[in-house]
ZAZAMAR-8265 format. One record per residue (C-alpha): x, y, z; residue in one letter. Coordinates in pm, whole numbers, padded with zeros to 5 digits, always signed. Last residue first. Layout:
N
XYZA ...
END
This chain:
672
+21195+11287+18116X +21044+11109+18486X +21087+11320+18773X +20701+11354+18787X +20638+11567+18453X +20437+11846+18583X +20700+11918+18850X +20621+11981+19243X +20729+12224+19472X +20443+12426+19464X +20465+12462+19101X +20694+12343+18815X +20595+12312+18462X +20857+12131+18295X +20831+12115+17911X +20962+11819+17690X +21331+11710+17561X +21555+11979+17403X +21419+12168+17741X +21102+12403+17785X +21045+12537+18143X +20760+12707+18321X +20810+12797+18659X +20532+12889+18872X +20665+13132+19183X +20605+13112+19506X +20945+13167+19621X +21047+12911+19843X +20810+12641+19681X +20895+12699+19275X +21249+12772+19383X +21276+12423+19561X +21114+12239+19245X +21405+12475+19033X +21682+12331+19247X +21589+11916+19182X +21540+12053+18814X +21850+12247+18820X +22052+11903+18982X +21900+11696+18770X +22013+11854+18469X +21802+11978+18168X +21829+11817+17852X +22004+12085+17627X +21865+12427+17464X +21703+12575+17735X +21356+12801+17694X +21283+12973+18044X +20918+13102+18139X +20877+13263+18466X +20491+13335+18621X +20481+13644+18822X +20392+13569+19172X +20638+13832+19278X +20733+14134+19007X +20968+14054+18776X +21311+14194+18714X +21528+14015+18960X +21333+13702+19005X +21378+13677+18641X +21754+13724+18647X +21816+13481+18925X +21609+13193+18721X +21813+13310+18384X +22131+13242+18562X +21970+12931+18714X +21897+12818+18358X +22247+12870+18233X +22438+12654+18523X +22664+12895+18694X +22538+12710+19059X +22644+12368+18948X +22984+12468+18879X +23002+12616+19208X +22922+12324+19375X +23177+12113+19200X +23432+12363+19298X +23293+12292+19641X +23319+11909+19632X +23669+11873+19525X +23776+11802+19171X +23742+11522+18949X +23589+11672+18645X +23246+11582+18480X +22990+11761+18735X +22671+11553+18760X +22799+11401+19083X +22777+11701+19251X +22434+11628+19247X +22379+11997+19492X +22148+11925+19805X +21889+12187+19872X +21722+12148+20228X +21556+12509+20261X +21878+12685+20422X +22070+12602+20095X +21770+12694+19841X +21834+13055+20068X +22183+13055+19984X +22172+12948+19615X +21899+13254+19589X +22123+13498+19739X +22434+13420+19529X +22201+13429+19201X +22045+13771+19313X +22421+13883+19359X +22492+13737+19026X +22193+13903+18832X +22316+14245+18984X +22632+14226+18866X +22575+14102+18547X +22329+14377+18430X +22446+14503+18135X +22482+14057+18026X +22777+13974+17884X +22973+14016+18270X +23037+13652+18362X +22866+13358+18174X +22922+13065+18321X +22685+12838+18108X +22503+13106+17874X +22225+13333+17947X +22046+13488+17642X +21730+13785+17680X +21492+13789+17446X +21312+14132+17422X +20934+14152+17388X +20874+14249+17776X +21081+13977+17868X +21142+13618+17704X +21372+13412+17864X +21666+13224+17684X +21882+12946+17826X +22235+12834+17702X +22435+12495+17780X +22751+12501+17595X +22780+12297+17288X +23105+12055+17294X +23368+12087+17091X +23499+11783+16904X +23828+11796+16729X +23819+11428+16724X +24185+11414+16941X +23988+11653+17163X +23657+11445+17167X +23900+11142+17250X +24088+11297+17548X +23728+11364+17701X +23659+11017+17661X +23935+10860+17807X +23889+11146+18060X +23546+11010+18185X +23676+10631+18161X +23965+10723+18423X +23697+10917+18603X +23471+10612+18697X +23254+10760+18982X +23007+10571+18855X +22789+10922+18781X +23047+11038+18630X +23086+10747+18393X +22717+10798+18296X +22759+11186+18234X +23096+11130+18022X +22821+10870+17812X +22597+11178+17781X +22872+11410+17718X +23006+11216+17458X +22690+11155+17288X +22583+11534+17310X +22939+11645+17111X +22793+11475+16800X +23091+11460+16538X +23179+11089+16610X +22818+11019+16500X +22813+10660+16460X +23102+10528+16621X +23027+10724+16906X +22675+10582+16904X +22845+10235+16936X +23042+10349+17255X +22746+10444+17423X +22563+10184+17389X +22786+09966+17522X +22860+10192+17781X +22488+10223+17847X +22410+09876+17880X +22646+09779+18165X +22620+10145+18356X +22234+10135+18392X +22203+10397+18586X +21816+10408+18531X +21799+10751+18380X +22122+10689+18212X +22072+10410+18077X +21741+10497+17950X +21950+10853+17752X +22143+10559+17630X +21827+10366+17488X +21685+10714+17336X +22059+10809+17208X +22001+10398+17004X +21705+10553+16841X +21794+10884+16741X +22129+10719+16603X +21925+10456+16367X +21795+10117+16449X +21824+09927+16097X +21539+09818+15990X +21262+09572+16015X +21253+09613+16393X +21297+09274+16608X +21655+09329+16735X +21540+09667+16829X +21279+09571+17041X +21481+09329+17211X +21689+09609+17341X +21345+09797+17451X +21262+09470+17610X +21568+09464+17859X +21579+09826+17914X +21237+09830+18050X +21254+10091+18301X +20980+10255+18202X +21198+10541+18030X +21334+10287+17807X +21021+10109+17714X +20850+10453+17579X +21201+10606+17446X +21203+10227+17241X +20828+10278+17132X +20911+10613+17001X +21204+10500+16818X +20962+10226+16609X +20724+10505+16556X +21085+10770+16371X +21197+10428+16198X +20859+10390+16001X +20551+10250+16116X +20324+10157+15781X +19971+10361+15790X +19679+10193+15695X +19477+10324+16036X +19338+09995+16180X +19564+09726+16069X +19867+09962+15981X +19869+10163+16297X +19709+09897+16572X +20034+09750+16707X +20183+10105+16758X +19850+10178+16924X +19849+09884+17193X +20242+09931+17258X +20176+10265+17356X +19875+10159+17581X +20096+09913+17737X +20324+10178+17844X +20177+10453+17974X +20497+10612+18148X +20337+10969+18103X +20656+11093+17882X +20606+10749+17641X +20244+10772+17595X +20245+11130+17489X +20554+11041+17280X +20361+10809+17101X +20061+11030+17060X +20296+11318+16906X +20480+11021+16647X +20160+10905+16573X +20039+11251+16433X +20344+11279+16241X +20259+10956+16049X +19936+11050+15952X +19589+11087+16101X +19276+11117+15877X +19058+11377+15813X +18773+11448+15613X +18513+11217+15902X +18619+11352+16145X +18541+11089+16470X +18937+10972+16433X +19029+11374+16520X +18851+11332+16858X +19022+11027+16957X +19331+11203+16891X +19183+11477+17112X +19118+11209+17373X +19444+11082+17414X +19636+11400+17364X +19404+11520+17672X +19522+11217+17863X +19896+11241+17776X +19912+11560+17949X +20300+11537+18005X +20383+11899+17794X +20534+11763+17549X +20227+11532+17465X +19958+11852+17467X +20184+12035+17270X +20190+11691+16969X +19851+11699+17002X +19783+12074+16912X +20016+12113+16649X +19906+11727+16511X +19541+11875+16510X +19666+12175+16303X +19871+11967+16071X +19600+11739+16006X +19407+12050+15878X +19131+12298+16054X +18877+12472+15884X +18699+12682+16140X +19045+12725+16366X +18831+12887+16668X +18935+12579+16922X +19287+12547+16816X +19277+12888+16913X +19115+12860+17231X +19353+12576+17292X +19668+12689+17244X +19616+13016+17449X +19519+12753+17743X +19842+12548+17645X +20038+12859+17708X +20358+12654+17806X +20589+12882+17544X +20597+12572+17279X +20205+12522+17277X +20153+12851+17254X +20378+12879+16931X +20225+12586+16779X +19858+12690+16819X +19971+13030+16659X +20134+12810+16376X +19841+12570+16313X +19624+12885+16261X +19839+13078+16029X +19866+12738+15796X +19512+12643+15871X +19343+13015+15814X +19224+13248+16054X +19119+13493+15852X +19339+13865+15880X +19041+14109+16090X +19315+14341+16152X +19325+14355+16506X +19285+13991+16545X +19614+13916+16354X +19798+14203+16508X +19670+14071+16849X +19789+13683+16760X +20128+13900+16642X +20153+14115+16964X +20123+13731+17148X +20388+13580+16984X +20652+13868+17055X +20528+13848+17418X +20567+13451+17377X +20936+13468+17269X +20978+13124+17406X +21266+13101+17098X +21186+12791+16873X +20816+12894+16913X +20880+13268+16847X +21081+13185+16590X +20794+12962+16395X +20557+13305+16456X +20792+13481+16254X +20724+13222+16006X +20368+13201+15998X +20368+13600+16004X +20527+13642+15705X +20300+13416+15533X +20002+13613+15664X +20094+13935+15566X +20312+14199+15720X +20223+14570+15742X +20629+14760+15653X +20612+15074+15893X +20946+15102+15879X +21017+14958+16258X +20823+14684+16149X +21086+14572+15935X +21344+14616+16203X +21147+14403+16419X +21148+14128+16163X +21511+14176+16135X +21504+14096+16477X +21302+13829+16520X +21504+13626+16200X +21816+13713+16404X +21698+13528+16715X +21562+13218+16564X +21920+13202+16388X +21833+12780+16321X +21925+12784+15999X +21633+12777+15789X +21501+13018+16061X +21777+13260+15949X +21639+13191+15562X +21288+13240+15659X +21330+13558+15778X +21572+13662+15486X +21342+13540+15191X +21044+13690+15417X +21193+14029+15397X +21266+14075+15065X +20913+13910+14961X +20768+14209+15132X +20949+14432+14950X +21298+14608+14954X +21447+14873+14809X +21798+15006+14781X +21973+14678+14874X +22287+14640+15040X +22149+14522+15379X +21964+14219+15186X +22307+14158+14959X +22511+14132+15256X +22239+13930+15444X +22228+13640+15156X +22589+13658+15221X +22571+13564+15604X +22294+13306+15504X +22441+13053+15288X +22267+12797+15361X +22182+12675+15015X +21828+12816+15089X +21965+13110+15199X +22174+13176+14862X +21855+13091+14646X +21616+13350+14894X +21898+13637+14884X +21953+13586+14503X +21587+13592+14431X +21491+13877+14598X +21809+14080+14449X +21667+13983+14088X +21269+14017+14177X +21359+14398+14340X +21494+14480+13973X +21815+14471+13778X +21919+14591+13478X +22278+14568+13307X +22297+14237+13408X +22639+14052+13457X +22676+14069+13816X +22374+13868+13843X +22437+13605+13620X +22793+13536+13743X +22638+13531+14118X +22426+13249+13972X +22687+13091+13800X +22880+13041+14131X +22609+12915+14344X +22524+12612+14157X +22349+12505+14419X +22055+12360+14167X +21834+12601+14277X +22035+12837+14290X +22078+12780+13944X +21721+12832+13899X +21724+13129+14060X +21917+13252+13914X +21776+13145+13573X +21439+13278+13653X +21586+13635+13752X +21715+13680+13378X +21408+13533+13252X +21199+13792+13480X +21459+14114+13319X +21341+14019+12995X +21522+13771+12718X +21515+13945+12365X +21465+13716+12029X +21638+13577+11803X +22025+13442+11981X +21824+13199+12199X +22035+13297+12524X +21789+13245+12790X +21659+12898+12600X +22045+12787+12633X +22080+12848+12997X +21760+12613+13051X +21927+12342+12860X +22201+12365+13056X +22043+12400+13396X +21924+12043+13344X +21835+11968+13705X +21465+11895+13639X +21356+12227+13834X +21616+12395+13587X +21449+12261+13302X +21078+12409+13418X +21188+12741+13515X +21418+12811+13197X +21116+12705+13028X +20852+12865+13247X +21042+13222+13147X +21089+13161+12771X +20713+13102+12744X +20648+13431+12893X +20942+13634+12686X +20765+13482+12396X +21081+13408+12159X +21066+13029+12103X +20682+13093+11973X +20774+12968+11616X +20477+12674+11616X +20781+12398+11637X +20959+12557+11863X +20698+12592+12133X +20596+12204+12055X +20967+12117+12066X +20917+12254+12434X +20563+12075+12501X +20768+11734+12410X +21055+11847+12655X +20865+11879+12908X +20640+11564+12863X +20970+11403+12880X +21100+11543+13209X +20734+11544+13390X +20823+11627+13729X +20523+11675+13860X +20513+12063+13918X +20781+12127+13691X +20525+11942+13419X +20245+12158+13496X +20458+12513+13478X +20553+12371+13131X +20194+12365+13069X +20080+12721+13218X +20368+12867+12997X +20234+12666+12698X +19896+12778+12645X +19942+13178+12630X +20124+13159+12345X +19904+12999+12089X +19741+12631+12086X +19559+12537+11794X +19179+12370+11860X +19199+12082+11632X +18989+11845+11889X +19274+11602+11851X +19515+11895+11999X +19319+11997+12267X +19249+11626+12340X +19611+11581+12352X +19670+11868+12591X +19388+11765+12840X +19672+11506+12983X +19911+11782+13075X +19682+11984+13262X +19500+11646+13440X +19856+11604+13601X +19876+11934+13696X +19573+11926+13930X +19647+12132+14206X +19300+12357+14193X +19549+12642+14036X +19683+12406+13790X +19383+12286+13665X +19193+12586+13634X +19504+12721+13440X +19474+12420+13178X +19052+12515+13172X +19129+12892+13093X +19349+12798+12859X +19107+12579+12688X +18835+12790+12651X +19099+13063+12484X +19192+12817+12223X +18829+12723+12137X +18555+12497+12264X +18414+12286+12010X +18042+12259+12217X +18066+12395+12540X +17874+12106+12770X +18219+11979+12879X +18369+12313+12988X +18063+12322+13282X +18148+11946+13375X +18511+12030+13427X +18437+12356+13631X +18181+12166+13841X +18442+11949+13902X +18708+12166+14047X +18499+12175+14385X +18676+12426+14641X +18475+12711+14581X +18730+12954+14695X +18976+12779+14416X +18812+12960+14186X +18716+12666+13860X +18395+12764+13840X +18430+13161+13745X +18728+13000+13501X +18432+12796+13341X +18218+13114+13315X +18475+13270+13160X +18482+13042+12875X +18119+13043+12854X +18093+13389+12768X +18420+13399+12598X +18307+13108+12383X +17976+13252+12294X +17722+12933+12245X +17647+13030+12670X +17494+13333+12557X +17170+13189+12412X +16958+13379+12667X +16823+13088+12917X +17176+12907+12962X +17291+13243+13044X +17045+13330+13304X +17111+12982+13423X +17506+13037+13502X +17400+13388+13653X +17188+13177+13901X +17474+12948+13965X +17709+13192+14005X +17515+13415+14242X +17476+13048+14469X +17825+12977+14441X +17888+13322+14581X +18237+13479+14612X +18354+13556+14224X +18037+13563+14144X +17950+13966+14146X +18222+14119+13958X +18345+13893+13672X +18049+13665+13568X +17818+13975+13619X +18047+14215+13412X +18100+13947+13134X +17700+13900+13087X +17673+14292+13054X +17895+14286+12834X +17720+14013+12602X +17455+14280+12628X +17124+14084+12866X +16820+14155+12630X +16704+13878+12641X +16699+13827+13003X +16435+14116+13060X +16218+13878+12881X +16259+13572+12987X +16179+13742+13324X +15940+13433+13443X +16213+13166+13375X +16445+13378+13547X +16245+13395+13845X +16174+13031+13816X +16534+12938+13777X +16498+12533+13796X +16429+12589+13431X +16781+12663+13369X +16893+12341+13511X +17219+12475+13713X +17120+12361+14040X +17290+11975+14070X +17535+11975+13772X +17383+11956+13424X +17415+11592+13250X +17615+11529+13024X +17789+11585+12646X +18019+11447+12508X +18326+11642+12506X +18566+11357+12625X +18901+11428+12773X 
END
């Protein structure tokens, strides 16, 4: 880094000043302290403040004082201001800046995301003779974690040895941190037990978690039972290591064990249930934490708000957008994109807007959030246009997720040439290579067209191997289009594939069915039970009143009020009967007569929930129903019916896309 000098950024010319210029005088006689006490408490959220204090000390001399200058340089370098440069061109009119002017500019770095440019100004700290002390390194070894840097690492750690500051507890702390992010727990292990000097309680908690890190799960657990002290940072850090391996159950003994808990105590065990998919469990212990009067902050929120997506929880989604509003918390893109997210995946697409709308700063994740709704819920020509919309901004640019939500727009509306038109046009026009997940999209958009024939040819032509995701999008064609041929021979390779995914058996199962070709149905039944395969049963959640309430496949006395939910379910069937229903017997996999087919249909998970809604709401009151497998045709078929005979909108999410089903009619035209 070069200290020669330049030009003054735009504004800070002294002379520019004109009140300042005028009050020389008063100036003057600014205390060094006084200087320090206007840097530190009335710039720290006004470029314009900072500017004018930066002049006032151009104008009295203070800016040859290195603290002077040196702070203003870290004033510069807040990330609120969002332009790192000034700070660089501010330390490079500070003639032979010193040790502490240098800190200041290797933390700048790292807090505007610029590690890189940390470990690079160390040489011209060095060749400028300014000699680092104990307050450099920590901030450097935290640089080369960041990016990886093994042998720059180990360079800054001889460096530590070299000018005897081995023993600072701080330095000692981003060293076990840095080697264990490189996967070289042993060399970490062996700076926490340097025989000369004393390793704190934080070095103890950075090496768990820096085995944990590295799934060594055992030592970890060896390192905690061994300390003689332990604070909230050593239990937080076991329960978030041990739930990031997935090992949640015991990262919720240790939780429920603990004496005190803080925030980051519940957010390790949120976000390690939604880790694994316990969407339920994280809600409740996030519950339980309000129950004790525990005020969440934004991060916290995100994820709770990522369970209430995954769950249809929309009641528990909407006291959060109040909590949110209620306490004046900013709007910002990561809290932002997940609100939009959770509307978008309970069928409030009106909610999802007005925030999307109100998100000042948004990020490509926030217009992917909002595209990628819009697409799963069969409005491909609002995706459409809002992608249009996000090409006119000038900061952002699409990525790869954001083709994968316009693709699948294209592909659940049936537009194919359109689709085809924009996967041609992603690396001419946008730069960005299709990878395997674009190339899938294009086969679900032939294969639900109809177009079995090209989507096969498709995949002949693709630069890479077709994956499982993609060859389950041709079967799922298959089956849409009964294309018995094709699918068995699709089906059969996917078993080969993934012989431990239960859905590829019952898919193919489903196709045989549907032929009426039982002998192949059990050959495949008899081979998920040589396989040890068990297959998932069909559950459906509905949200009411803020508590989520699980139906499974057949379920028969779980819920308190079974008996009453099966009555309404025996009336309902009844009354679809005397409107025209028809059951698709055919869906049932067993070759049994055509009532105990019936009443298989009937015990389906989503007309369980269906019965139970119409039981506890009021009429005209909108039901929401999250399932967790492709809905049937038969419930879709029965749900239309509902939607007519009782006058109710029905708003359904699947594995696949949502259903919104009205007057009789669905949102996605019989075609998902």
């Amino acid at each position: 880094m070069s200290t020669i000098a330049t030009n003054f950024p735009s504004g800070l010319r002294p002379d520019e000043h004109s009140a300042a210029a005028q009050n020389s005088a008063l100036t003057s006689k600014l205390s060094h302290k006084k200087v320090l006490d206007i840097l530190n408490n009335k710039c720290s959220n006004s470029l314009q403040h900072l500017r004018q204090a930066h002049a006032i000390i151009l104008k009295t001399g203070h800016f040859e004082d290195h603290y002077v200058s040196g702070t203003l340089v870290k004033c510069y370098a807040d990330t609120h201001f969002n332009d790192f440069s000034l700070a660089i061109k501010v330390f490079r009119q500070i003639p032979s800046p010193n040790v502490f002017v240098w800190n200041i500019l290797l933390k700048g770095c790292l807090e505007n995301n610029e590690p890189q440019m940390a470990i690079s100004s160390y040489k011209n700290m060095l060749v400028f003779n300014s000699r680092p002390n104990k307050f450099t390194y920590p901030t450097l070894l935290k640089a080369c974690a960041m990016t990886g840097s093994v042998e720059e690492g180990i360079q800054f750690h001889a460096h530590v040895v070299k000018h005897g500051l081995s023993g600072d507890v701080h330095i000692k702390s981003a060293g076990i941190q840095m080697y264990s992010s490189f996967g070289l727990v042993k060399e970490a292990r062996k700076i926490l037990d340097i025989e000369d000097s004393q390793s704190d309680i934080i070095c103890w908690n950075a090496m768990i978690d820096g085995y944990l890190k590295c799934r060594q799960v055992e030592a970890a657990c060896e390192v905690f039972e061994s300390m003689l002290e332990k604070n909230i940072g050593s239990w937080n850090a076991m329960i978030n290591g041990l739930a990031k391996c997935g090992m949640i159950d015991s990262a919720r003994k240790l939780f429920d064990e603990m004496s005190e808990r803080d925030e980051i105590s519940w957010s390790a065990i949120i976000d390690g249930y939604i880790k694994e998919g316990c969407f339920k469990e994280a809600l409740e212990v996030f519950n339980e934490m309000q129950s004790q009067n525990i005020r969440p902050r934004k991060y916290i929120l995100s994820s709770v708000l990522t369970a209430c997506a995954n769950l249809g929880a929309l009641d528990q989604g909407r006291w959060i957008h109040s909590f949110v509003e209620r306490n004046s918390i900013q709007m910002e893109p990561v809290l932002g994109t997940a609100l939009v997210d959770m509307y978008a995946k309970c069928g409030q697409l009106d909610m999802a807007w007005e925030v999307f709308e109100n998100i000042l700063a948004k990020e490509v994740s926030t217009w992917n959030a909002m595209i990628g709704g819009l697409a799963i819920h069969g409005q491909a020509d609002e995706a459409i246009k809002l992608f249009t919309k996000m090409n006119r901004e000038k900061k952002l640019k699409p990525n790869g997720i954001t083709f994968v939500g316009i693709l699948n727009a294209y592909a659940h509306a049936g537009m194919v040439d359109g689709g085809l038109a924009l996967f041609h046009s992603m690396k001419e026009a946008y730069g960005i290579e299709p990878e395997i997940e674009h190339y899938g999209c294009i086969v679900d958009l032939l294969g639900r067209a109809g177009l079995l024939e090209e989507a096969e040819k498709f995949m002949d032509s693709m630069p890479m191997k077709p994956n499982a995701a993609i060859w389950g999008a041709l079967l799922n064609a298959c089956r849409i289009h009964k294309n018995v041929e094709l699918g068995e021979k699709v089906g059969w390779i996917l078993l080969d594939m993934e012989p431990q995914n239960s859905g590829r058996y019952a898919l193919l199962s489903n196709i045989y069915a549907n032929a009426g070709r039982w002998e192949d149905v059990t050959r495949v039944r008899k081979l998920m039970k040589e396989r040890g395969i068990k297959t998932v049963p069909g559950s459906t959640m509905m949200d009411l009143g803020g508590t989520v309430h699980e139906f499974k496949m057949g379920d028969n006395g779980s819920h308190s009020e079974w008996e009453e939910i099966y009555l309404m379910l025996g009336n309902m069937m009844e009354k679809l009967h005397m409107e025209g229903y028809s059951p698709e017997t055919s869906l049932v996999l067993f070759d049994v007569g055509e009532e105990e087919k019936e009443v298989a249909l009937s015990l389906h998970s989503e007309k369980i929930a269906i019965a139970f809604g119409l039981l506890r709401t009021k009429p005209g009151t909108t039901l929401r129903v999250v399932k967790n497998l492709r809905v049937c045709e038969d419930c879709h078929s029965a749900f239309k019916l509902i939607s007519q005979v009782y006058r109710r909108e029905i708003i359904m999410r699947d594995r696949v896309r949502y259903h919104h089903f009205k007057n009789g009619v669905c949102s996605c035209k019989d075609f998902w």
